[in-house]
C-alpha positions as CSV (number, residue, x, y, z in Angstrom):
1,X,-13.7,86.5,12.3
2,X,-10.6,88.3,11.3
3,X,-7.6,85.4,11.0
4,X,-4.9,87.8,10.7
5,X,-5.7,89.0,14.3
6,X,-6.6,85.6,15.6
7,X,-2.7,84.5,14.2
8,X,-1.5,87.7,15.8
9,X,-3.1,87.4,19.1
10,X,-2.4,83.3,19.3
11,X,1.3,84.2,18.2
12,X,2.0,87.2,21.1
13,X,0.4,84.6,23.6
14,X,2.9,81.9,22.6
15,X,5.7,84.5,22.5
16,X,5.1,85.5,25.6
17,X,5.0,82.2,27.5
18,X,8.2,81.5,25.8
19,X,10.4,84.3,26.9
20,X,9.1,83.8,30.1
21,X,10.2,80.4,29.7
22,X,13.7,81.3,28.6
23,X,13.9,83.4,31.2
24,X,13.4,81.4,34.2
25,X,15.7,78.7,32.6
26,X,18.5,81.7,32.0
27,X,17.8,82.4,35.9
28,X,17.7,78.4,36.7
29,X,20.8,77.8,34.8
30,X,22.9,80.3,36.9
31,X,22.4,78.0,39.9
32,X,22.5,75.0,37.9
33,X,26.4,76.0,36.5
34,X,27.3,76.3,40.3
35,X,26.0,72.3,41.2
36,X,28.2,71.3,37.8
37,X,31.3,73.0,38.5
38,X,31.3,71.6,41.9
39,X,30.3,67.9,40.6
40,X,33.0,68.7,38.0
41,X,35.4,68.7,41.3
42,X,33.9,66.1,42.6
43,X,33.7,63.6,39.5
44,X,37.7,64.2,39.0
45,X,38.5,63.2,42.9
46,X,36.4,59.9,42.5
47,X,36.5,57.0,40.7
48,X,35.1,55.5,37.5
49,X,35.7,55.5,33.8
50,X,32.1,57.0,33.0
51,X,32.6,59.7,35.4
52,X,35.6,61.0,34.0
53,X,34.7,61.3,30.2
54,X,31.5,63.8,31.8
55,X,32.0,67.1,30.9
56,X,30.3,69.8,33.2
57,X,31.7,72.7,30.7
58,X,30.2,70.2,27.7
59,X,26.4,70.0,30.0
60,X,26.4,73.6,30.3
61,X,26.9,74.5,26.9
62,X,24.6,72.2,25.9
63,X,21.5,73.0,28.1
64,X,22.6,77.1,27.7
65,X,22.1,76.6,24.2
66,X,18.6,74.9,24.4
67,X,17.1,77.8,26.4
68,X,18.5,80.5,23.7
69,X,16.4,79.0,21.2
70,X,13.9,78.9,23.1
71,X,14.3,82.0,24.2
72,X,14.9,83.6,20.6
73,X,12.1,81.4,19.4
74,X,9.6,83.3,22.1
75,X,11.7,87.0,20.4
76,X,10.4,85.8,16.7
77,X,7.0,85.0,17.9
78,X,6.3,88.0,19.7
79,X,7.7,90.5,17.2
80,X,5.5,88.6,14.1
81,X,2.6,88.3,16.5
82,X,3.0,92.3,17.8
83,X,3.1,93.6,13.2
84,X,0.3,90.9,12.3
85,X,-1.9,92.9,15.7
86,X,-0.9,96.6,15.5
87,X,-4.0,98.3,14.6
88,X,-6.6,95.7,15.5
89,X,-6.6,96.6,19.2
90,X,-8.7,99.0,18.9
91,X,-11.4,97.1,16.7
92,X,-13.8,94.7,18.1
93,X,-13.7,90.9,17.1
């Protein structure tokens, strides 16, 4: 059993799934900043202390910068998985 192959395959696999993670959040998130800024308009005509120190702008950033790591996370993976598996595709296990 070759390990560096079995690394290389098990490392493009979870790269993969997480870009495609990433990338349904980035999609997810576009609709999600619309609901926020109109709760942002909403939370400032209502009432309440709590609503008014919520940031939508402060959300946002926060959840935008949870799916780039993932995102770049799934980038990292997927490059180190594709150099520890170029050659081997040929080869049988």
């Amino acid at each position: 059993m070759d390990t560096k192959r079995t690394w290389g395959f098990i490392s493009l696999l979870l790269g993969s799934v997480s870009l495609l993670w990433g990338g349904i959040s980035f999609g997810g998130m576009l609709g999600q900043s619309l609901v926020m800024a109109d709760m942002g308009s909403f939370i400032a005509q209502g009432g309440g202390d709590y609503l008014h120190t919520f940031s939508p702008d402060y959300a946002l950033a926060e959840v935008k910068t949870k799916y780039q790591y993932i995102a770049t996370t799934g980038l990292v993976l997927t490059i180190f998985g594709g150099l520890m598996m170029r050659g081997q595709w040929g080869r049988r296990w």
